[in-house]
VEXMAR-385899 format. One line per field, with one value per residue (C-alpha): residue number from 0; y, x, z; chain. Coordinates in steps of 0.25 Angstrom, whole numbers. Each point is the difference from the previous one (the first is absolute). Layout:
N
seq <- NUM;... .
v <- Y;... .
u <- X;... .
w <- Z;... .
mol <- A;... .
//
This chain:
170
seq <- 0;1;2;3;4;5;6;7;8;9;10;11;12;13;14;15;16;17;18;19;20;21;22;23;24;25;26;27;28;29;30;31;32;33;34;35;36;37;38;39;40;41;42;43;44;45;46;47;48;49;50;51;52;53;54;55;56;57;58;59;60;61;62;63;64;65;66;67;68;69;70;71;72;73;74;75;76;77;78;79;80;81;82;83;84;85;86;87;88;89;90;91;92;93;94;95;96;97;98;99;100;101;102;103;104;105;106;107;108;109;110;111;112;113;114;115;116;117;118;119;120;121;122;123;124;125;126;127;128;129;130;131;132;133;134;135;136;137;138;139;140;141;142;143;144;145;146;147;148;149;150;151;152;153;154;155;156;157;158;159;160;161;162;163;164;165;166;167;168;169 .
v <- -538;-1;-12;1;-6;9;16;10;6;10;7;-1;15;1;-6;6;-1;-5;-17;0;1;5;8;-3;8;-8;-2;-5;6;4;-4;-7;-10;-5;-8;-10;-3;-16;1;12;-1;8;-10;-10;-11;0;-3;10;9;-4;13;2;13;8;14;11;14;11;-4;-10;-15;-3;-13;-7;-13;-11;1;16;4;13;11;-1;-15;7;11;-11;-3;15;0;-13;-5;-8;-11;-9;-10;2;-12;5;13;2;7;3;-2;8;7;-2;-1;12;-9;-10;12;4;-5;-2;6;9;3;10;-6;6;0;-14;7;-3;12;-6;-7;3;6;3;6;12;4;14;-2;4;-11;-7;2;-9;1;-4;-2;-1;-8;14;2;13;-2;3;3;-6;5;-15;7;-8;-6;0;-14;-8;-14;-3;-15;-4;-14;4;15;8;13;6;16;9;13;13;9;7;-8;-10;6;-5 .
u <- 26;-13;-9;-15;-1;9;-3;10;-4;10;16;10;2;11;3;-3;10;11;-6;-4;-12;-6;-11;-9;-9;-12;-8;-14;-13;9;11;-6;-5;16;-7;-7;10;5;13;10;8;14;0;-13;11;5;-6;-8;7;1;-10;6;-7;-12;-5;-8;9;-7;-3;11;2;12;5;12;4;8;15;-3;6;7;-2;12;-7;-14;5;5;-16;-5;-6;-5;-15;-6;-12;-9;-8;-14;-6;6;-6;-14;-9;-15;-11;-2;14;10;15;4;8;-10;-9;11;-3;-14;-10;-10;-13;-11;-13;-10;5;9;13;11;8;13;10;1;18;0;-7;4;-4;-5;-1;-15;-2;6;2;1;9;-6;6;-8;5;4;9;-8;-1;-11;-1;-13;-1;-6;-11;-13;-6;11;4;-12;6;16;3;14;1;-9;10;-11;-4;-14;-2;-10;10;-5;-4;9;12;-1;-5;-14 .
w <- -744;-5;4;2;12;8;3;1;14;4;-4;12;0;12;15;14;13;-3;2;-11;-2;-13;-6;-10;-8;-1;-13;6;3;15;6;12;-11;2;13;-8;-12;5;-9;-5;-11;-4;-13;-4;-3;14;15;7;9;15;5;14;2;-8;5;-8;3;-8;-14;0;4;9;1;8;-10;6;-4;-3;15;-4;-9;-11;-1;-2;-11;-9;-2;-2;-13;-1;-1;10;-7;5;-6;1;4;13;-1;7;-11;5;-8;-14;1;-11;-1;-9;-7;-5;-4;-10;-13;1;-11;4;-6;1;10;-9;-13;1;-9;5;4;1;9;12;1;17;10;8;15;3;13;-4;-9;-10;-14;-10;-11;-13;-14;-12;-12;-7;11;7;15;7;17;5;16;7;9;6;-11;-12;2;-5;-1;0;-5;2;-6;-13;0;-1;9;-3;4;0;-3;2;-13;-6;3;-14;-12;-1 .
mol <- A;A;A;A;A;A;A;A;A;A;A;A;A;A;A;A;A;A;A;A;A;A;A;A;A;A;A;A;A;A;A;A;A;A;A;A;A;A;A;A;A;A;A;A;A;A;A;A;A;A;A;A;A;A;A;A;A;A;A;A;A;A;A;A;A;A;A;A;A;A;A;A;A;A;A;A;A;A;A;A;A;A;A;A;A;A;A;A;A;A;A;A;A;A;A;A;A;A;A;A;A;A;A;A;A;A;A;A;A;A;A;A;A;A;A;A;A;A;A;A;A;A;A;A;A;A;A;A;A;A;A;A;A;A;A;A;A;A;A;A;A;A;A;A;A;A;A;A;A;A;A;A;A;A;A;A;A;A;A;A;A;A;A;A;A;A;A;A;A;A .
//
């Protein structure tokens, strides 16, 4: 199910009460980003799910879904991902989907070598970290800390860093 113009935003991971209602393990920034998403998706070819109820519990979404009313119609959906597409997903100003950053290729600010591509990008909790694979195959972990980033061009597929010493041979 792989189509650029969704995200993957969440696996229903299990139901709560006996309503059924179902948790979700969100895959955003936090899980109170759920509020703004227009559309949920179980599968990108179908309609969006009737959302009758959405409320942040802990670290995960709970939602009540029309036709979902008891907890043995809910378990039937554990395990499954929740997409949305992202036109109707609200992004600020210079943040990125992580799934657009992947594949771009990264180079160096001051030198202009190109470091590699960019394979995915981790969270910390600190920081993130980008995940970057050199065309020998060697990963390298660059931490993305206050001035890293230089300049990040989605539609030409480039990312330009200023990593810190030591990381690439140089």
């Amino acid at each position: 199910m792989k189509n650029k113009e969704y995200l993957c935003i969440g696996k229903i991971v299990g139901t709560r009460g006996i309503h059924g209602e179902i948790k979700v393990e969100p895959w955003c920034d936090c899980p109170e980003n759920f509020y703004d998403i227009k559309n949920i998706y179980i599968d990108i070819n179908s309609e969006p799910l009737n959302v009758t109820n959405l409320r942040v519990h802990k670290c995960q979404v709970l939602l009540s879904i029309e036709g979902i009313d008891c907890k043995n119609s809910a378990e039937i959906l554990r395990g499954k991902h929740l997409y949305a597409y992202k036109k109707d997903i609200p992004l600020e100003e210079g943040r990125y989907f992580i799934e657009d950053l992947k594949g771009c290729t990264v180079f160096h600010s001051e030198s202009g070598i190109e470091l590699g591509i960019l394979n995915d990008v981790f969270n910390t909790g600190a920081n993130d970290i980008y995940s970057i694979v050199n065309s020998s195959k060697e990963e390298y972990l660059v931490p993305i800390i206050d001035g890293t980033v230089k300049e990040i061009n989605i539609e030409e597929r480039k990312i330009i860093i200023n990593p810190i010493r030591g990381i690439f041979d140089e």
